[in-house]
mmCIF file of the N, C-alpha and C atoms, coordinates in Angstrom:
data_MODEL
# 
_entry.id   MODEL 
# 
loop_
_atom_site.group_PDB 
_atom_site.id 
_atom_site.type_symbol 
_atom_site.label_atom_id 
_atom_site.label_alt_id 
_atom_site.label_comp_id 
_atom_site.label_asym_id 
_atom_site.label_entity_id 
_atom_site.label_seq_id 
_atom_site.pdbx_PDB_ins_code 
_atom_site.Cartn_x 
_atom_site.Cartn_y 
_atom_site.Cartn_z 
_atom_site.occupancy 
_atom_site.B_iso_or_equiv 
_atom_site.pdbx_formal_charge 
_atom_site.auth_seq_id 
_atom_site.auth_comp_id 
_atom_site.auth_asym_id 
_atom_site.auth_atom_id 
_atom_site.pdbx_PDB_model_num 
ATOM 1   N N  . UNK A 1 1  ? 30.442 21.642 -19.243 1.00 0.00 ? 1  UNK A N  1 
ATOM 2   C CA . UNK A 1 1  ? 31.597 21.034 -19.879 1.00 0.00 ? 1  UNK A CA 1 
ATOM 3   C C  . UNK A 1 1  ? 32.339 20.094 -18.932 1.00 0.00 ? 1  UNK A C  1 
ATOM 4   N N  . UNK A 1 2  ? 32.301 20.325 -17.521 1.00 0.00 ? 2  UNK A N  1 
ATOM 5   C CA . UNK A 1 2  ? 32.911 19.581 -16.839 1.00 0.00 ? 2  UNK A CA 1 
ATOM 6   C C  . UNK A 1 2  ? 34.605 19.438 -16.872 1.00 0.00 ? 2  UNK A C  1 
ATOM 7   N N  . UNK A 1 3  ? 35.545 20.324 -17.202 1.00 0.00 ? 3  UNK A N  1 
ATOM 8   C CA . UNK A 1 3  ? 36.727 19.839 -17.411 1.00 0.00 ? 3  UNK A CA 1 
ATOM 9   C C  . UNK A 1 3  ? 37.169 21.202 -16.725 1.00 0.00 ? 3  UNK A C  1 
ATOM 10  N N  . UNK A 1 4  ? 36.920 22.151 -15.772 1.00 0.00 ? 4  UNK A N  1 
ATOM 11  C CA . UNK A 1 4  ? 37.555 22.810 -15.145 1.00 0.00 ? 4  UNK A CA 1 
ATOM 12  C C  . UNK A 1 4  ? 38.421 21.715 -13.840 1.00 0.00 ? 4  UNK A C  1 
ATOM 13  N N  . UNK A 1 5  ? 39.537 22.738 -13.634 1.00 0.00 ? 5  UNK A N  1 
ATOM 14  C CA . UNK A 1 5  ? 40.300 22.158 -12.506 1.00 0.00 ? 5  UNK A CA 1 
ATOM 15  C C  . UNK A 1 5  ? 39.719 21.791 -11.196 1.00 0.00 ? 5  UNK A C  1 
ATOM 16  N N  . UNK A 1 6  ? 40.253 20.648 -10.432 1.00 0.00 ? 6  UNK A N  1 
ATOM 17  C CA . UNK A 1 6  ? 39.136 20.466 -9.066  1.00 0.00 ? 6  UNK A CA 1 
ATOM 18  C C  . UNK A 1 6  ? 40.308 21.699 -7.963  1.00 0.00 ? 6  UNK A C  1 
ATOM 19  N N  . UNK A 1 7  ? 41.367 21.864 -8.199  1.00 0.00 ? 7  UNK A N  1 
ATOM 20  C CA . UNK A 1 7  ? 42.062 22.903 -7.649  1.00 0.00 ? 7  UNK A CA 1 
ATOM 21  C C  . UNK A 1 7  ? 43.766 23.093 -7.789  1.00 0.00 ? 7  UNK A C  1 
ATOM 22  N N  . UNK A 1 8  ? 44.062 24.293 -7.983  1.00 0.00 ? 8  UNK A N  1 
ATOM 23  C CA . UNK A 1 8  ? 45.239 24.399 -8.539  1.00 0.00 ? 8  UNK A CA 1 
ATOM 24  C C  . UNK A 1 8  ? 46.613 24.447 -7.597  1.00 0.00 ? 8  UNK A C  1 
ATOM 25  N N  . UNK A 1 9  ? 48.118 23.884 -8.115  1.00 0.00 ? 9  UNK A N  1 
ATOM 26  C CA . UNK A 1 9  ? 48.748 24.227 -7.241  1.00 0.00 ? 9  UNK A CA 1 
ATOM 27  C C  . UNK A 1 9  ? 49.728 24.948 -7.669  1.00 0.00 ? 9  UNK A C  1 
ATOM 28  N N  . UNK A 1 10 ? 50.202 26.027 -7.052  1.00 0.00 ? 10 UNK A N  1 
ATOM 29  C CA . UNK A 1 10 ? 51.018 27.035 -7.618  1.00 0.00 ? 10 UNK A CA 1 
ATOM 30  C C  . UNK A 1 10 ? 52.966 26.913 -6.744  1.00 0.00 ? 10 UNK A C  1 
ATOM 31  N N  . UNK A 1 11 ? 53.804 26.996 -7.445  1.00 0.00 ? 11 UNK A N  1 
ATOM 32  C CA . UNK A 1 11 ? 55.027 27.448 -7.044  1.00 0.00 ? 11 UNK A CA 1 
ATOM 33  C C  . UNK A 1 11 ? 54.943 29.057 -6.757  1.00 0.00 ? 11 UNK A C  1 
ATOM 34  N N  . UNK A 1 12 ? 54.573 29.367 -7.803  1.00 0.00 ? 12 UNK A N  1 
ATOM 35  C CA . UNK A 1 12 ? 54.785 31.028 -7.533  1.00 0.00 ? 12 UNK A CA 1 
ATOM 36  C C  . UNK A 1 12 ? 53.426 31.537 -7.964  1.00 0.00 ? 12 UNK A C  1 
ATOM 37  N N  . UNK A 1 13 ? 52.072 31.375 -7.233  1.00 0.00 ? 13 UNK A N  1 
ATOM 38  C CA . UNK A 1 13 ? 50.780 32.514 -8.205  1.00 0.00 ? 13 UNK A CA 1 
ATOM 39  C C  . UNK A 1 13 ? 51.340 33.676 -8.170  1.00 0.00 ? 13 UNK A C  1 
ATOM 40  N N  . UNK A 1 14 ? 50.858 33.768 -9.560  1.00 0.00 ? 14 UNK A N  1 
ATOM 41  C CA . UNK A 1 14 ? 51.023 35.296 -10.336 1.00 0.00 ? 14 UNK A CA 1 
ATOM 42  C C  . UNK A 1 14 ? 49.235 35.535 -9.801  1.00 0.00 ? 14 UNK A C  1 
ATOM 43  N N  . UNK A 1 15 ? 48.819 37.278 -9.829  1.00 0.00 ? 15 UNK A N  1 
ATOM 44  C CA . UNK A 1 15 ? 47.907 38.162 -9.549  1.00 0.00 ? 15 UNK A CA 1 
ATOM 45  C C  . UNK A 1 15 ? 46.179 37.582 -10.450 1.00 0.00 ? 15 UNK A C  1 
ATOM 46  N N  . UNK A 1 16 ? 46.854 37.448 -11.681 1.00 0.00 ? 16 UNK A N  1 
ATOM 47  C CA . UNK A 1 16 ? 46.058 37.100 -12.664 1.00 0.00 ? 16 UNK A CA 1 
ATOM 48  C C  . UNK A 1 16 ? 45.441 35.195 -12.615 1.00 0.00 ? 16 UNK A C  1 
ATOM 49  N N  . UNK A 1 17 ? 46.156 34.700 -11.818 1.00 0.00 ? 17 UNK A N  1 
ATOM 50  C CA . UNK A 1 17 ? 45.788 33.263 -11.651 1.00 0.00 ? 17 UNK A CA 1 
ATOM 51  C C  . UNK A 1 17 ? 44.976 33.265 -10.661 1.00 0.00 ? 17 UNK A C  1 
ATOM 52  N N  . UNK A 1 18 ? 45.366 33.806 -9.273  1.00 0.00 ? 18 UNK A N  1 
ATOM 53  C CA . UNK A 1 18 ? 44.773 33.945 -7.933  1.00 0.00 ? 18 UNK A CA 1 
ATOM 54  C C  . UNK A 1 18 ? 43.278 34.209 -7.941  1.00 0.00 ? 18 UNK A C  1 
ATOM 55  N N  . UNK A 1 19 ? 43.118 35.695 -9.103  1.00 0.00 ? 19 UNK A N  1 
ATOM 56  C CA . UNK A 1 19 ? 42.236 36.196 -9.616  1.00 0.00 ? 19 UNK A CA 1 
ATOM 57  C C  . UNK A 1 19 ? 41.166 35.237 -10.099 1.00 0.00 ? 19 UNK A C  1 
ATOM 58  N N  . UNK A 1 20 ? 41.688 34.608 -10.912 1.00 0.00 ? 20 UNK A N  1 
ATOM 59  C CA . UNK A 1 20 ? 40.868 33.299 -11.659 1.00 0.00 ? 20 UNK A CA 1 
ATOM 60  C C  . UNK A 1 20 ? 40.465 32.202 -10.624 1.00 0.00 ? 20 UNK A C  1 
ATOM 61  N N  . UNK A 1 21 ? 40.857 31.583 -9.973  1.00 0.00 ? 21 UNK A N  1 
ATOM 62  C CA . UNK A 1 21 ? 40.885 30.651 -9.078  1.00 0.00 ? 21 UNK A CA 1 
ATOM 63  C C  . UNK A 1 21 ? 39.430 31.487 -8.420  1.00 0.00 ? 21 UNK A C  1 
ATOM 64  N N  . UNK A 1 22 ? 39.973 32.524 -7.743  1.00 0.00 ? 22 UNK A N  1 
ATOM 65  C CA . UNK A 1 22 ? 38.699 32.976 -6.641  1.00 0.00 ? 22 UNK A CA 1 
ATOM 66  C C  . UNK A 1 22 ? 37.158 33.452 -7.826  1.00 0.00 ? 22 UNK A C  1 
ATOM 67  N N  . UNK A 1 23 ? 37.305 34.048 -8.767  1.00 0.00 ? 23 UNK A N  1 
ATOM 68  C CA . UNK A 1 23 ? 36.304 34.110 -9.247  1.00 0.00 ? 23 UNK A CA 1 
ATOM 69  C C  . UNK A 1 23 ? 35.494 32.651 -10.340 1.00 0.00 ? 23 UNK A C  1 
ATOM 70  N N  . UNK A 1 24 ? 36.351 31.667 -10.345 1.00 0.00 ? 24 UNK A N  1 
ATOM 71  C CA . UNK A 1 24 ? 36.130 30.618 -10.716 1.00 0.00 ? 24 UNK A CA 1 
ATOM 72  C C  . UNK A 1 24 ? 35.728 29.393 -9.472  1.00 0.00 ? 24 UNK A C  1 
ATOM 73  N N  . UNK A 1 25 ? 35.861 29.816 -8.389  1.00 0.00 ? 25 UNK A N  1 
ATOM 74  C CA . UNK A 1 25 ? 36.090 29.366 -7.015  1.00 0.00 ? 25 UNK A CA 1 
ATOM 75  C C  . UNK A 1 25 ? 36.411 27.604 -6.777  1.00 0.00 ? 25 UNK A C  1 
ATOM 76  N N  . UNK A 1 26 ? 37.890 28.190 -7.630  1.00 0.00 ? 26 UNK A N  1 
ATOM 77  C CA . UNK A 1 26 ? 38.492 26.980 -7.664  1.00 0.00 ? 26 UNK A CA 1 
ATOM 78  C C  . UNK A 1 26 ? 39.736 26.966 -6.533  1.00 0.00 ? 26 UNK A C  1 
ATOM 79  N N  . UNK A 1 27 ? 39.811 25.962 -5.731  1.00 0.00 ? 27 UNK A N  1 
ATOM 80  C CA . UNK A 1 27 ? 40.841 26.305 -4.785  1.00 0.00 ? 27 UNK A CA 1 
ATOM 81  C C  . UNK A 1 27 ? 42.471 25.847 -5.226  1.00 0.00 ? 27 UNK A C  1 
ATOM 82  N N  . UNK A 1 28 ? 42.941 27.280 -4.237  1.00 0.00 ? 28 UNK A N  1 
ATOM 83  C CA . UNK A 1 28 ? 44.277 27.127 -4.946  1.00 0.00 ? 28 UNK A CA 1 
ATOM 84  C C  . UNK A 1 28 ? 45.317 27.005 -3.741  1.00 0.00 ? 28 UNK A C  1 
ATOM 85  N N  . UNK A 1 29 ? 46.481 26.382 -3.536  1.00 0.00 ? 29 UNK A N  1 
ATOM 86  C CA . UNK A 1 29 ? 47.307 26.439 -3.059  1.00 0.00 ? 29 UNK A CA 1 
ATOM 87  C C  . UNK A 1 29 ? 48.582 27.205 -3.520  1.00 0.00 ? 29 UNK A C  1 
ATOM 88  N N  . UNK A 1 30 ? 49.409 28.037 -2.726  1.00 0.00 ? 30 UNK A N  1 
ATOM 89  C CA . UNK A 1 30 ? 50.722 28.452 -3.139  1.00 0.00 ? 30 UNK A CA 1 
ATOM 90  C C  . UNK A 1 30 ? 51.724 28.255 -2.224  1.00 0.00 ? 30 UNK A C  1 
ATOM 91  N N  . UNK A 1 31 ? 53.053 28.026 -3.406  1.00 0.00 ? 31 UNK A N  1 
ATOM 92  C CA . UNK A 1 31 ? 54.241 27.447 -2.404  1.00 0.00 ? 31 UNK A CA 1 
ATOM 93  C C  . UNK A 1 31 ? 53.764 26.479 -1.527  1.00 0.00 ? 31 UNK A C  1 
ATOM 94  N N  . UNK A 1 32 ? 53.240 25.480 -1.903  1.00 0.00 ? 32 UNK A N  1 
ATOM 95  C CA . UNK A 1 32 ? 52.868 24.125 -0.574  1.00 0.00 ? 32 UNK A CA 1 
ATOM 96  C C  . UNK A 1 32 ? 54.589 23.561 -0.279  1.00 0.00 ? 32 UNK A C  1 
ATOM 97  N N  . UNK A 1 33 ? 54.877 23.147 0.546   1.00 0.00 ? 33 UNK A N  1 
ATOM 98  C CA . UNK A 1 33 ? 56.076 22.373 1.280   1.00 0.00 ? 33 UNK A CA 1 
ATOM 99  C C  . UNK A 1 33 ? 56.858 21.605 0.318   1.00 0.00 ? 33 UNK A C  1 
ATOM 100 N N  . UNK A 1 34 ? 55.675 20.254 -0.032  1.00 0.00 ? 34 UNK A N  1 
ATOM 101 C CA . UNK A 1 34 ? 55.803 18.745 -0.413  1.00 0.00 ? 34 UNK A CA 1 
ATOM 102 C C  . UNK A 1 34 ? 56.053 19.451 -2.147  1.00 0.00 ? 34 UNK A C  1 
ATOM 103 N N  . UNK A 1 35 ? 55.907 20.104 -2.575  1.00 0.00 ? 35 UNK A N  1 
ATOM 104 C CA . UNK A 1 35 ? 55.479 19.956 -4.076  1.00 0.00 ? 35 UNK A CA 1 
ATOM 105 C C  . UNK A 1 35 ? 56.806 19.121 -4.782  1.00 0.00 ? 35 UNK A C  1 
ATOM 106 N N  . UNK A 1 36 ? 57.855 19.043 -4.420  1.00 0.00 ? 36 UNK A N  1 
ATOM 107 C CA . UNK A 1 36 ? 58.565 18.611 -4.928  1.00 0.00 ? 36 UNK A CA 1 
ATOM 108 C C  . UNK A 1 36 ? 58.748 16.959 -4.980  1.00 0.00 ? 36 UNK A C  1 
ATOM 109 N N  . UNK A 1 37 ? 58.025 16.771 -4.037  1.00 0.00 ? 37 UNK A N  1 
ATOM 110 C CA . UNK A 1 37 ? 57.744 15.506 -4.239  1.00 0.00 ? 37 UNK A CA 1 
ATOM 111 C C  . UNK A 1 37 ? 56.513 14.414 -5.152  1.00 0.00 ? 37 UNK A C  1 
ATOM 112 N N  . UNK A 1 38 ? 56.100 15.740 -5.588  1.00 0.00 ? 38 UNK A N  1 
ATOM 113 C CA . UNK A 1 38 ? 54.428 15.201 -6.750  1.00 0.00 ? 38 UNK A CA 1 
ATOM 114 C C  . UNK A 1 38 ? 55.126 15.181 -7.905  1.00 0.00 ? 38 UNK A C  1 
ATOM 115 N N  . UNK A 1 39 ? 54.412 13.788 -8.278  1.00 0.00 ? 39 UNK A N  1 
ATOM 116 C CA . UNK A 1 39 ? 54.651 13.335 -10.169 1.00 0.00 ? 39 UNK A CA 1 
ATOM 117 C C  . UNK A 1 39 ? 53.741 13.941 -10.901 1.00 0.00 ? 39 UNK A C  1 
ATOM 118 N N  . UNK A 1 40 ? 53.726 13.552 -11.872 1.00 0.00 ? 40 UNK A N  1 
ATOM 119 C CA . UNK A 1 40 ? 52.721 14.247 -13.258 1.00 0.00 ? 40 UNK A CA 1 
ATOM 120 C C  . UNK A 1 40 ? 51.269 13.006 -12.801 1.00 0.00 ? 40 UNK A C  1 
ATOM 121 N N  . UNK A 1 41 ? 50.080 13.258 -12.349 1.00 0.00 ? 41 UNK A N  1 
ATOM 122 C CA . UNK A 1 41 ? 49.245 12.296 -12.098 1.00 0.00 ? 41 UNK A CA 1 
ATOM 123 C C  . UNK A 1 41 ? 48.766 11.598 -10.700 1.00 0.00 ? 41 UNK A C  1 
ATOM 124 N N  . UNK A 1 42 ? 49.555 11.998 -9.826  1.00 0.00 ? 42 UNK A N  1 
ATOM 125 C CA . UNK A 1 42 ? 49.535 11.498 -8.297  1.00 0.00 ? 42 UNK A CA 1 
ATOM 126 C C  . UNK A 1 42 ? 48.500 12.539 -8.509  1.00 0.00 ? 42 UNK A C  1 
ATOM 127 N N  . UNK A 1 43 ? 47.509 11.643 -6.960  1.00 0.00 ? 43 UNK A N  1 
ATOM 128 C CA . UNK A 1 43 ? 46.630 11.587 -6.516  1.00 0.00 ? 43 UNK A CA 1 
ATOM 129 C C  . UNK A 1 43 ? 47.286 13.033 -5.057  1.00 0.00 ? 43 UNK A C  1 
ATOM 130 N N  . UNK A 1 44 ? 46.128 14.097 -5.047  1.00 0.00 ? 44 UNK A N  1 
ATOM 131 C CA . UNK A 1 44 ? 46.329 14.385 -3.795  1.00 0.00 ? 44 UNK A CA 1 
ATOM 132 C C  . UNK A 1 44 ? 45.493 15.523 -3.321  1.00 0.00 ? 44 UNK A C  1 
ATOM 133 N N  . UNK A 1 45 ? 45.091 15.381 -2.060  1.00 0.00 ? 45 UNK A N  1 
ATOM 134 C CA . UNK A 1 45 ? 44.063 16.255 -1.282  1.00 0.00 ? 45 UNK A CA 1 
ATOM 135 C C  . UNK A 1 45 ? 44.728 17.347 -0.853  1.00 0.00 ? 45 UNK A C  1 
ATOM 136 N N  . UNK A 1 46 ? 43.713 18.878 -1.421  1.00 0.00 ? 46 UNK A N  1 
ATOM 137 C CA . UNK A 1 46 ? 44.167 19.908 -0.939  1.00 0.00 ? 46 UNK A CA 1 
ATOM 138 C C  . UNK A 1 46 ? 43.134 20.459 -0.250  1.00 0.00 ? 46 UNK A C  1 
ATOM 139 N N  . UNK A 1 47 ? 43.912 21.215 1.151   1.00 0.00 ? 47 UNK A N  1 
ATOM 140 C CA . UNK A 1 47 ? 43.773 21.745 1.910   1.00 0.00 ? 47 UNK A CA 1 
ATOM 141 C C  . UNK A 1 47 ? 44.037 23.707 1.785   1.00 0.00 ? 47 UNK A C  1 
ATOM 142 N N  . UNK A 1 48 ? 42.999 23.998 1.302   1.00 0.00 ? 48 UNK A N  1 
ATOM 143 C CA . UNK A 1 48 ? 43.687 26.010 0.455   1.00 0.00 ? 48 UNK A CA 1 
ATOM 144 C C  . UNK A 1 48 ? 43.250 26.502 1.843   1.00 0.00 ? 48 UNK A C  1 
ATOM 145 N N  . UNK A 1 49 ? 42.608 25.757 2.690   1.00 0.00 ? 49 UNK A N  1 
ATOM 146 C CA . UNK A 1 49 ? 42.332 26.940 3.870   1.00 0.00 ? 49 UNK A CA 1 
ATOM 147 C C  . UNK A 1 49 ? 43.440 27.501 4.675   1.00 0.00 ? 49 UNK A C  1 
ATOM 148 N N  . UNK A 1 50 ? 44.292 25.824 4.335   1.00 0.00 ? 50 UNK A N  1 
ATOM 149 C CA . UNK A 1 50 ? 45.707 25.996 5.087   1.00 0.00 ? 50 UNK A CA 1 
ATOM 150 C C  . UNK A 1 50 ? 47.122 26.192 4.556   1.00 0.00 ? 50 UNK A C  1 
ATOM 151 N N  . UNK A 1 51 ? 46.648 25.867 3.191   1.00 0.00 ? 51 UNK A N  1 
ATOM 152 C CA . UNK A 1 51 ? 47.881 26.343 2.397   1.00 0.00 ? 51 UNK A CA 1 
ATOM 153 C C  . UNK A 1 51 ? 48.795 24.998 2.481   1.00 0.00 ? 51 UNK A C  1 
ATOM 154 N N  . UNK A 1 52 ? 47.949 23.693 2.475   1.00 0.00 ? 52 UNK A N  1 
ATOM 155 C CA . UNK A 1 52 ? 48.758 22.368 2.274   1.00 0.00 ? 52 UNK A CA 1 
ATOM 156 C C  . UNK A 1 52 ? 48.186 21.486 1.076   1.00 0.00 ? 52 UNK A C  1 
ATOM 157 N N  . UNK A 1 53 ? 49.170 20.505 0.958   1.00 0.00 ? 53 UNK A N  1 
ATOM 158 C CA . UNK A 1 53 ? 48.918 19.419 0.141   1.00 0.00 ? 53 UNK A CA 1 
ATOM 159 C C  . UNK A 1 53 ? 49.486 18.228 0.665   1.00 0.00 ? 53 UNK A C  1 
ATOM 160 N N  . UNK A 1 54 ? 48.363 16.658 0.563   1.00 0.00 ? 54 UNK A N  1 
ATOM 161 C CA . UNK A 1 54 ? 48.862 15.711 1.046   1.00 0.00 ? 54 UNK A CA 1 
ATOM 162 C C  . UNK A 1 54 ? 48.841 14.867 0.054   1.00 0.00 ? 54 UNK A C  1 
ATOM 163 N N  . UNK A 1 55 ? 49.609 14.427 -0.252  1.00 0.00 ? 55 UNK A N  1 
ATOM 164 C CA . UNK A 1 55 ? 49.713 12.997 -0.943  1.00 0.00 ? 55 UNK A CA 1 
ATOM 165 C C  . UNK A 1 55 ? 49.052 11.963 -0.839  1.00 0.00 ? 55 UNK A C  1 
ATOM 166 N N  . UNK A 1 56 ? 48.291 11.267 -1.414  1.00 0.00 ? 56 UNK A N  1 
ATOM 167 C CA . UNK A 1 56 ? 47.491 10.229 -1.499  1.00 0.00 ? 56 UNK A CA 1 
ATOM 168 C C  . UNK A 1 56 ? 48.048 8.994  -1.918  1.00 0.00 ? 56 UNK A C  1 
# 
């Protein structure tokens, strides 16, 4: 199908998302720094090993 997420970013993961992410092995970030600075559609590279996000 092709329309899973390339990786998710979370304010607060809940148990049941985290869950999904790793058995879907989709990478996820939580609480990143910047988030408040992302629009609906910006471009941006995540980093889940480190628990960042950069803006593109």
């Amino acid at each position: 199908n092709n329309t899973a997420p390339k990786a998710i970013i979370c304010l607060k993961a809940e148990p049941i998302i985290a869950t999904g992410a790793i058995m879907s092995d989709i990478p996820m970030v939580d609480s990143p720094s910047s988030v408040e600075e992302l629009v609906n559609g910006q471009m941006v590279e995540v980093d889940s090993d480190n628990g960042k996000i950069t803006l593109l």
